[in-house]
Structure formats: C-alpha cells, structure tokens
C-alpha positions, 0 to 999 in steps of 0.5 A, spaced: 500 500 500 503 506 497 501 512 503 501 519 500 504 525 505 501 532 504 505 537 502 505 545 506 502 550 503 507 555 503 504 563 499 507 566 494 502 571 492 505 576 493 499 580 494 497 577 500 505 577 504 503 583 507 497 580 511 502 575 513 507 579 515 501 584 519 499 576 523 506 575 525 507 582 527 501 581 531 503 575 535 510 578 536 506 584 540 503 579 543 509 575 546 512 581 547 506 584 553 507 578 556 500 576 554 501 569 550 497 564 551 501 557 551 497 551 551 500 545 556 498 537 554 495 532 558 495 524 557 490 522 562 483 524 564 481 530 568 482 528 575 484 531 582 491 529 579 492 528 571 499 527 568 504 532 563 505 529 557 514 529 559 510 524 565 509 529 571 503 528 576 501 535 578 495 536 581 489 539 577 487 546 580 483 550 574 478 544 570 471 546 570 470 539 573 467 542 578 463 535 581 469 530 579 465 527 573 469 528 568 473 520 568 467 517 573 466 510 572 459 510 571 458 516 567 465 513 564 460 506 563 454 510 560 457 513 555 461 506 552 453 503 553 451 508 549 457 508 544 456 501 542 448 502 542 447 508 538 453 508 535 459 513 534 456 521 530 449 522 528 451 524 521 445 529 519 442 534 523 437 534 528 430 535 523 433 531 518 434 524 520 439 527 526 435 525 532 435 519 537 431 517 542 437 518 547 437 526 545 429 526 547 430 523 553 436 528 556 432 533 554 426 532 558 431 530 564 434 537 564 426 539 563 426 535 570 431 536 573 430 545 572 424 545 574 421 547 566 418 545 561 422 543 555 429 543 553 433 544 546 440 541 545 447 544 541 453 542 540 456 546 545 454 551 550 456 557 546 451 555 541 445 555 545 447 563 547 448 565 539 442 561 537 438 564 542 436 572 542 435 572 534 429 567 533 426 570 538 427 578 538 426 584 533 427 591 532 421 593 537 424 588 542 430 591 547 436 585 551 439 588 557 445 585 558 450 585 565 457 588 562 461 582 564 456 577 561 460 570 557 463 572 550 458 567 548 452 572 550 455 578 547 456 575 540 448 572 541 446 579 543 450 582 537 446 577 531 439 580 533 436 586 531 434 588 539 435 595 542 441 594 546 443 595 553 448 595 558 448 595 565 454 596 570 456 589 572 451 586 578 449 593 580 440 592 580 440 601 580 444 601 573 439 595 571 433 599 574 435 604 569 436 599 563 429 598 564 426 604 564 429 607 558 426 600 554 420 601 557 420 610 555 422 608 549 416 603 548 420 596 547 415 590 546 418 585 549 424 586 554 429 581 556 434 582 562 440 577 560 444 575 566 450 570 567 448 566 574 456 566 575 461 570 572 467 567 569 473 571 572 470 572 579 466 567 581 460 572 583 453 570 583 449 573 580 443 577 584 437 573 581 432 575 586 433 582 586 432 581 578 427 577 578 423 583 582 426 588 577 423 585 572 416 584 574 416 591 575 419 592 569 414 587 565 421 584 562 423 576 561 428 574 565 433 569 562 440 566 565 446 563 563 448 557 568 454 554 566 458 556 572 452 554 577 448 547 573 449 541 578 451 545 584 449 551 586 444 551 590 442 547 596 440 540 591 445 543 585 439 546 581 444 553 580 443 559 582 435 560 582 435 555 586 441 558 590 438 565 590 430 562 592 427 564 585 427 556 583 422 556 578 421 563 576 427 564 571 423 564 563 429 562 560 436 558 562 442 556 558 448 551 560 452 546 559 454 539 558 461 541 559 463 542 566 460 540 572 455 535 568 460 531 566 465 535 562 465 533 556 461 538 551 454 539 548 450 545 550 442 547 551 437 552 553 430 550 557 424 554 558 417 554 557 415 548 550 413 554 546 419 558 546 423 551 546 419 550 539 420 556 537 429 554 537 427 548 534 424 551 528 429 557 527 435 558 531 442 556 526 446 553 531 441 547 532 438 547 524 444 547 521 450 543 526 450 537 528 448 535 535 451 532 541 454 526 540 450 520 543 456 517 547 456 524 551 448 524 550 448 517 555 453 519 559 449 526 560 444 522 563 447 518 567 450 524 570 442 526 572 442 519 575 447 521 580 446 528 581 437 526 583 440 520 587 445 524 591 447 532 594 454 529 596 457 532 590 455 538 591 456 538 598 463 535 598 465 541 592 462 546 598 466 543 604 472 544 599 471 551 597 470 553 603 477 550 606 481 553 600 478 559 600 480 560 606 487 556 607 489 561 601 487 567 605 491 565 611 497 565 607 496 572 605 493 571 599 488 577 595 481 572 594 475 575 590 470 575 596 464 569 595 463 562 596 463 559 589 468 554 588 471 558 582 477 563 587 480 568 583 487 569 586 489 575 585 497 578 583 494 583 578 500 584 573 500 580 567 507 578 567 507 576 574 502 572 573 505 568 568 511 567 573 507 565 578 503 560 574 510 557 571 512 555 578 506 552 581 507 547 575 514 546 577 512 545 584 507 540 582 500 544 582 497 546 574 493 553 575 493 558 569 494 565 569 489 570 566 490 578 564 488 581 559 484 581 554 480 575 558 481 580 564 481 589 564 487 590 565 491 589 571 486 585 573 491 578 572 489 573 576 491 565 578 484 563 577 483 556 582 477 551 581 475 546 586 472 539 585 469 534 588 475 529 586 480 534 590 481 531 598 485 535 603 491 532 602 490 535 595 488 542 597 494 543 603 499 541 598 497 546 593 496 552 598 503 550 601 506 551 593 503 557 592 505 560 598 512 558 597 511 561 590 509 567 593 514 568 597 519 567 591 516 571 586 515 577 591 508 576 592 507 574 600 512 577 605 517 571 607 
C-alpha cells in the first residue's frame, strides 16, 4: 500500500505577504506584553491529579470539573453503553434524520431536573447563547445585558436586531435604569440577560433582586448557568435555586461541559413554546450537528447521580470553603464569595505568568489570566475546586503557592 504525505502550503502571492507579515507582527506584540497564551498537554483524564505529557503528576487546580465527573466510572460506563448502542456521530442534523431517542430523553431530564418545561440541545454551550436572542427578538424588542456577561452572550446579543443595553456589572440601580429607558422608549418585549456566575470572579449573580426588577419592569428574565448547573444551590439546581427564585427564571442556558460531566454539548430550557420556537429557527441547532450520543448517555447518567445524591455538591462546598480560606491565611488577595471558582489575585500580567510557571514546577497546574480575558491589571491565578480534590490535595497546593509567593515577591517571607 503506497501512503501519500501532504505537502505545506507555503504563499507566494505576493499580494497577500503583507497580511502575513501584519499576523506575525501581531503575535510578536503579543509575546512581547507578556500576554501569550501557551497551551500545556495532558495524557490522562481530568482528575484531582492528571499527568504532563514529559510524565509529571501535578495536581489539577483550574478544570471546570467542578463535581469530579469528568473520568467517573459510571458516567465513564454510560457513555461506552451508549457508544456501542447508538453508535459513534449522528451524521445529519437534528430535523433531518439527526435525532435519537437518547437526545429526547436528556432533554426532558434537564426539563426535570430545572424545574421547566422543555429543553433544546447544541453542540456546545456557546451555541445555545448565539442561537438564542435572534429567533426570538426584533427591532421593537430591547436585551439588557450585565457588562461582564460570557463572550458567548455578547456575540448572541450582537446577531439580533434588539435595542441594546448595558448595565454596570451586578449593580440592580444601573439595571433599574436599563429598564426604564426600554420601557420610555416603548420596547415590546424586554429581556434582562444575566450570567448566574461570572467567569473571572466567581460572583453570583443577584437573581432575586432581578427577578423583582423585572416584574416591575414587565421584562423576561433569562440566565446563563454554566458556572452554577449541578451545584449551586442547596440540591445543585444553580443559582435560582441558590438565590430562592427556583422556578421563576423564563429562560436558562448551560452546559454539558463542566460540572455535568465535562465533556461538551450545550442547551437552553424554558417554557415548550419558546423551546419550539429554537427548534424551528435558531442556526446553531438547524444547521450543526448535535451532541454526540456517547456524551448524550453519559449526560444522563450524570442526572442519575446528581437526583440520587447532594454529596457532590456538598463535598465541592466543604472544599471551597477550606481553600478559600487556607489561601487567605497565607496572605493571599481572594475575590470575596463562596463559589468554588477563587480568583487569586497578583494583578500584573507578567507576574502572573511567573507565578503560574512555578506552581507547575512545584507540582500544582493553575493558569494565569490578564488581559484581554481580564481589564487590565486585573491578572489573576484563577483556582477551581472539585469534588475529586481531598485535603491532602488542597494543603499541598496552598503550601506551593505560598512558597511561590514568597519567591516571586508576592507574600512577605
């Protein structure tokens, strides 16, 4: 059998050498402010402790593994039952013939388990932002957006026709305004837009508080729930539950990604009406693919386990609790909160970066964030906690950021 081998395209136009050259002069600007982001390879599944690509074991303290379901064994068993019975991609997409049986139950188990009506999957969580405020929205229509939503959430926002506007993050005064300036200027439907938990900073959303804000107002109310699916909340139904407003969201977007098992896949649920209607009109679900049918049957024995049991989500919260903690004795800058994401907060770029290269050499993987993830002089180790994570894990990561810190000048010695 003779094997062919590809050959390098390499441009010789030279009408196009000057694109180039400005792409390699913008990644050298890049370089040089210290804001290059690499990309460090694993070789094992997402766990407490996972393995470098040269052999090193470190312990893994950024995954959105928040229960530590990414490798667990029945999610892990599911997933191969529904590989060797609904075989490997659907190969079409949803209205075509790209529907099984397994994606209608998982969407009425999500349904279930929020406390809705209905729900719609994607391929991925960013999808179900993009895909959701066009079909539903128009030019007589306003979204009010909180200022540190998801990317996802701005780029949905920016395909729809709807008058915009934009709140100071978390502020309910700023929100207020928002909503009368809609409704002055005579808005049909208005839609308040919300993370339930920012990204960067692990603050949770006021839903209660914007729930009264939008009776008030007479606006939808619609969060995005990546960050809280499974354990926010006293039995894990996220940050309506957390916040006392459990039933009482119009419209929820997540994630199949991190907390429910990691592995991809996004969805929205609400009301059946505002559901059909993504069926019949929102690209991202016409045009893609949907989940794959392994993810799909792992996704449901994930729900298995979260209805049978809380003690996930409390072990994740007795976690967070001691990190948050242990990390603040040291000397460490935290952003106050109770979530398991815990933002450390070195502020300079480069420092960052230094402190997270020494982390990894002491055995802890913790990456940095700056700029254009965070504002400027915001940079940060951004610390996720799991439910895989045992104090032992926890102690021998706050001792290497301590002994960093003191290295690199960031904690007195």
């Amino acid at each position: 059998m003779t094997t062919t081998t590809a050959s390098v395209f390499v441009p010789t136009n030279r009408g196009t050498d000057a694109f180039y050259a400005h792409v390699r002069h913008e990644l050298d600007g890049v370089r040089e402010q210290g804001l290059f982001k690499g990309e460090r390879i694993i070789a094992t599944p997402q766990g407490a402790l996972i393995r470098l690509q040269d052999g090193r074991e470190v312990i893994n303290m950024c995954a959105n593994n928040y229960l530590g379901l990414s490798s667990h064994p029945k999610v892990v068993e599911a997933a191969h039952e529904a590989l060797r019975t609904h075989g490997y991609g659907l190969s079409s997409v949803r209205f075509i013939c790209g529907t099984q049986d397994l994606h209608k139950t998982l969407e009425q188990r999500i349904a279930r388990f929020l406390g809705t009506e209905d729900t719609i999957l994607y391929a991925a969580a960013f999808d179900a932002n993009g895909g959701l405020f066009e079909p539903l929205l128009g030019e007589q229509d306003a979204i009010i957006s909180d200022a540190l939503n998801h990317a996802s959430i701005i780029d949905g926002i920016r395909l729809c026709k709807a008058q915009r506007w934009r709140y100071a993050h978390n502020d309910m005064a700023d929100l207020e305004r928002c909503l009368q300036e809609a409704q002055a200027k005579g808005a049909r439907f208005k839609m308040v837009f919300t993370d339930g938990v920012f990204s960067m900073d692990g603050t949770i959303a006021q839903l209660d508080k914007i729930r009264t804000l939008c009776d008030r107002y007479g606006a939808l109310m619609a969060i995005d729930e990546c960050h809280a699916n499974g354990f926010m909340g006293a039995t894990g139904r996220g940050t309506h539950e957390y916040r006392g407003v459990l039933g009482q969201v119009d419209i929820i977007t997540g994630t199949l990604g991190k907390a429910l098992g990691g592995a991809s896949g996004g969805f929205t649920t609400g009301k059946r009406e505002v559901i059909e209607l993504l069926r019949q009109r929102s690209r991202p679900y016409l045009f893609s693919n949907t989940v794959a049918p392994s993810i799909v049957g792992a996704s449901i024995a994930v729900l298995d386990l979260l209805e049978a049991s809380t003690a996930l989500r409390d072990k994740l919260e007795a976690n967070t609790r001691y990190f948050r903690q242990a990390i603040q004795e040291v000397g460490f800058s935290i952003k106050p909160g109770d979530h398991p994401i815990v933002p450390i907060m070195v502020y300079d770029a480069v420092k960052a970066q230094q402190l997270s290269a020494r982390l990894l050499e002491l055995g802890v993987f913790a990456v940095g964030f700056f700029y254009p993830v965070v504002p400027q002089g915001q940079a940060r180790i951004r610390v996720q906690l799991s439910a895989a994570h045992d104090t032992a894990h926890l102690q021998r990561a706050v001792a290497a950021f301590t002994q960093a810190g003191r290295e690199l000048g960031l904690l007195s010695a």
